[in-house]
LOKOL-596690 format. One line per 10 residues: number of its first residue (from 1); for each residue x, y, z of N, C-alpha, C. Coordinates in Angstrom, 2 decimals. Layout:
N
NUM = X:Y:Z:X:Y:Z:X:Y:Z | ...
***
This chain:
67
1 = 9.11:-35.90:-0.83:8.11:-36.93:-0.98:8.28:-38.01:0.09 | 9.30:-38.31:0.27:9.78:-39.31:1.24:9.42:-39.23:2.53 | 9.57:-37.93:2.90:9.36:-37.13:4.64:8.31:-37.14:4.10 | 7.02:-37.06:3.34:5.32:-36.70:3.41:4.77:-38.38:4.05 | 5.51:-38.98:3.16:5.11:-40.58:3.46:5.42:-41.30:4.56 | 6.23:-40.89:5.09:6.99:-41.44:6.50:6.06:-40.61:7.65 | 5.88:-39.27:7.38:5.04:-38.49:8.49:3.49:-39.19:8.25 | 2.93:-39.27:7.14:1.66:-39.57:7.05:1.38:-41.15:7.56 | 2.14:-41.67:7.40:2.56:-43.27:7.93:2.56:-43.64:9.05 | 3.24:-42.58:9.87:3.35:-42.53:11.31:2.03:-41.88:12.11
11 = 1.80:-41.18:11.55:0.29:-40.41:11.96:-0.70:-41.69:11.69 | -0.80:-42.18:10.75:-1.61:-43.38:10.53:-1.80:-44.31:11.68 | -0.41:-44.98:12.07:-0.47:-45.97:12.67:-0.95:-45.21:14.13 | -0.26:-43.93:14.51:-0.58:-43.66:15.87:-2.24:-43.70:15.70 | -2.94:-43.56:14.89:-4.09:-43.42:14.92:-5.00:-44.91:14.90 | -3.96:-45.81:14.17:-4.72:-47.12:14.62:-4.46:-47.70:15.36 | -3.10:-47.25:16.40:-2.92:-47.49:17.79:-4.26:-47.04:18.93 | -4.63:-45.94:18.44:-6.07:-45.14:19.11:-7.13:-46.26:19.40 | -7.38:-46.81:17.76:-8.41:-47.42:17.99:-8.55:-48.57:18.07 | -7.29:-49.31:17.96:-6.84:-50.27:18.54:-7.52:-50.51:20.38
21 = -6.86:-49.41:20.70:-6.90:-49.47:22.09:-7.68:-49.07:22.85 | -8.56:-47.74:22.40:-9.60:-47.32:23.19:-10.99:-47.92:22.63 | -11.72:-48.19:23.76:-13.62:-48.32:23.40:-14.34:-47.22:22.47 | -14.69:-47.81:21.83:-15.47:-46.72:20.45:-16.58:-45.48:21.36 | -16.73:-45.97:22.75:-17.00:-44.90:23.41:-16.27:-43.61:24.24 | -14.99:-43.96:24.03:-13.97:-43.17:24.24:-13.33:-42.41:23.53 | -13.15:-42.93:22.20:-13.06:-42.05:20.92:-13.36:-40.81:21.40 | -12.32:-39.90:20.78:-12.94:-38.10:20.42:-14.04:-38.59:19.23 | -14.77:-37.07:19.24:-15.96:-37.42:18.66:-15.89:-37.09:17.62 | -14.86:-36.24:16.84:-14.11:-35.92:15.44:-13.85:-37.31:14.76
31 = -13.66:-38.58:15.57:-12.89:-39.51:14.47:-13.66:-40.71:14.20 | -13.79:-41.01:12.94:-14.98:-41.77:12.60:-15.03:-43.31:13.20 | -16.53:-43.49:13.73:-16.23:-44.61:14.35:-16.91:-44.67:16.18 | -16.65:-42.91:16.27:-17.40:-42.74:17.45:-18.43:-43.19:17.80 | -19.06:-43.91:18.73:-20.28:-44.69:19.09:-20.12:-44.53:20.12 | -21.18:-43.77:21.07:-21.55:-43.67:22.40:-22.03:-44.99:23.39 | -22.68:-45.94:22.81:-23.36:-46.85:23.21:-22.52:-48.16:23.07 | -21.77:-48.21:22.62:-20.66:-49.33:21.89:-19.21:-49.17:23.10 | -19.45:-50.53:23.79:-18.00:-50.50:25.01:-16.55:-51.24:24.31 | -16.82:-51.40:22.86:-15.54:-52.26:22.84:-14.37:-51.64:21.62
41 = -13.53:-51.86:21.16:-12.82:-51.24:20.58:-12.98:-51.49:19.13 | -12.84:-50.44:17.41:-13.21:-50.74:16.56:-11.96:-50.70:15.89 | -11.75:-52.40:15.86:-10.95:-53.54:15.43:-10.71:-53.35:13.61 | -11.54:-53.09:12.84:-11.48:-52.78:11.50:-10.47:-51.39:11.31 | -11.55:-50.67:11.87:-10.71:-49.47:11.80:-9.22:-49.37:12.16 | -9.14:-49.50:13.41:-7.60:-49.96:13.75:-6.84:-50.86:13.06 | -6.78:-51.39:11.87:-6.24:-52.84:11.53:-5.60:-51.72:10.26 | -6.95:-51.10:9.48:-6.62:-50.61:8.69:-5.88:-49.44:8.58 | -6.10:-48.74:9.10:-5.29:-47.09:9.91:-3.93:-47.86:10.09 | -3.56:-48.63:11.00:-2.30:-49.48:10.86:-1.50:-49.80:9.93
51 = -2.33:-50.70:9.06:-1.81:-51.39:7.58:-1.32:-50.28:7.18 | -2.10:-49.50:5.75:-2.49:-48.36:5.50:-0.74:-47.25:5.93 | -0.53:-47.27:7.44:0.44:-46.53:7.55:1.82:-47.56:7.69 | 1.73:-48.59:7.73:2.83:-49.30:7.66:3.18:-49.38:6.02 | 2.56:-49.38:5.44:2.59:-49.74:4.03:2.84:-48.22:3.17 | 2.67:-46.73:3.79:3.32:-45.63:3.78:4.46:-45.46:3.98 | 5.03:-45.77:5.39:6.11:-46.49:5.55:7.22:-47.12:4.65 | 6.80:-48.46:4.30:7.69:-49.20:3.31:8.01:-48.59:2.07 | 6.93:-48.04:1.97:7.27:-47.28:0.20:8.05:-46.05:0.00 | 7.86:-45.05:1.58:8.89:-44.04:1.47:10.74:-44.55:1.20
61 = 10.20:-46.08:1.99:12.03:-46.43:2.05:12.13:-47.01:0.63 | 11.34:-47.82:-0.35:11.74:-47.79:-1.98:12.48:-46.75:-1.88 | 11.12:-45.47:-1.98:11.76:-44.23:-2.48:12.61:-43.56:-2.37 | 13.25:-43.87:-1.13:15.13:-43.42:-0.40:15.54:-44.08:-1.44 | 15.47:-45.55:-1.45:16.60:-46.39:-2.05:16.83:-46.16:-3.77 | 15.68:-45.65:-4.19:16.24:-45.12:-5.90:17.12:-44.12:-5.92 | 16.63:-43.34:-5.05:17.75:-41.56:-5.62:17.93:-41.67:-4.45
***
C-alpha cells in the first residue's frame, strides 16, 4: 500500500510539474486541459496534480510509521 501511494504521488506531482511548466498549447493532447489556442500555462491544474501528489506522499509515510 505504501509503494502504491508513494508511486502514484510521484507520478502526480511529475505531472503537475508538466503543467506547471508547459503552455496549454504544448500539452500532449491525451491530458486534460489541452487547448490549442491558449499560450499560457494551466495553473489550476498544476497546483492541484501537485497538492493531490504531495499529500499521497505524506500519507504513505503515516503508513510506514504504524507497522
Amino acid at each position: 500500500m505504501k509503494a502504491i501511494l508513494i508511486l502514484l504521488g510521484l507520478i502526480l506531482i511529475a505531472v503537475g510539474a508538466v503543467y506547471l511548466y508547459l503552455p496549454a498549447d504544448h500539452l500532449p493532447n491525451w491530458m486534460p486541459g489541452f487547448d490549442a489556442t491558449l499560450a499560457r500555462p494551466r495553473m489550476k491544474h498544476g497546483l492541484a496534480a501537485g497538492g493531490v501528489g504531495i499529500v499521497l506522499v505524506a500519507v504513505s509515510f503515516f503508513f510506514g510509521r504504524r507497522g
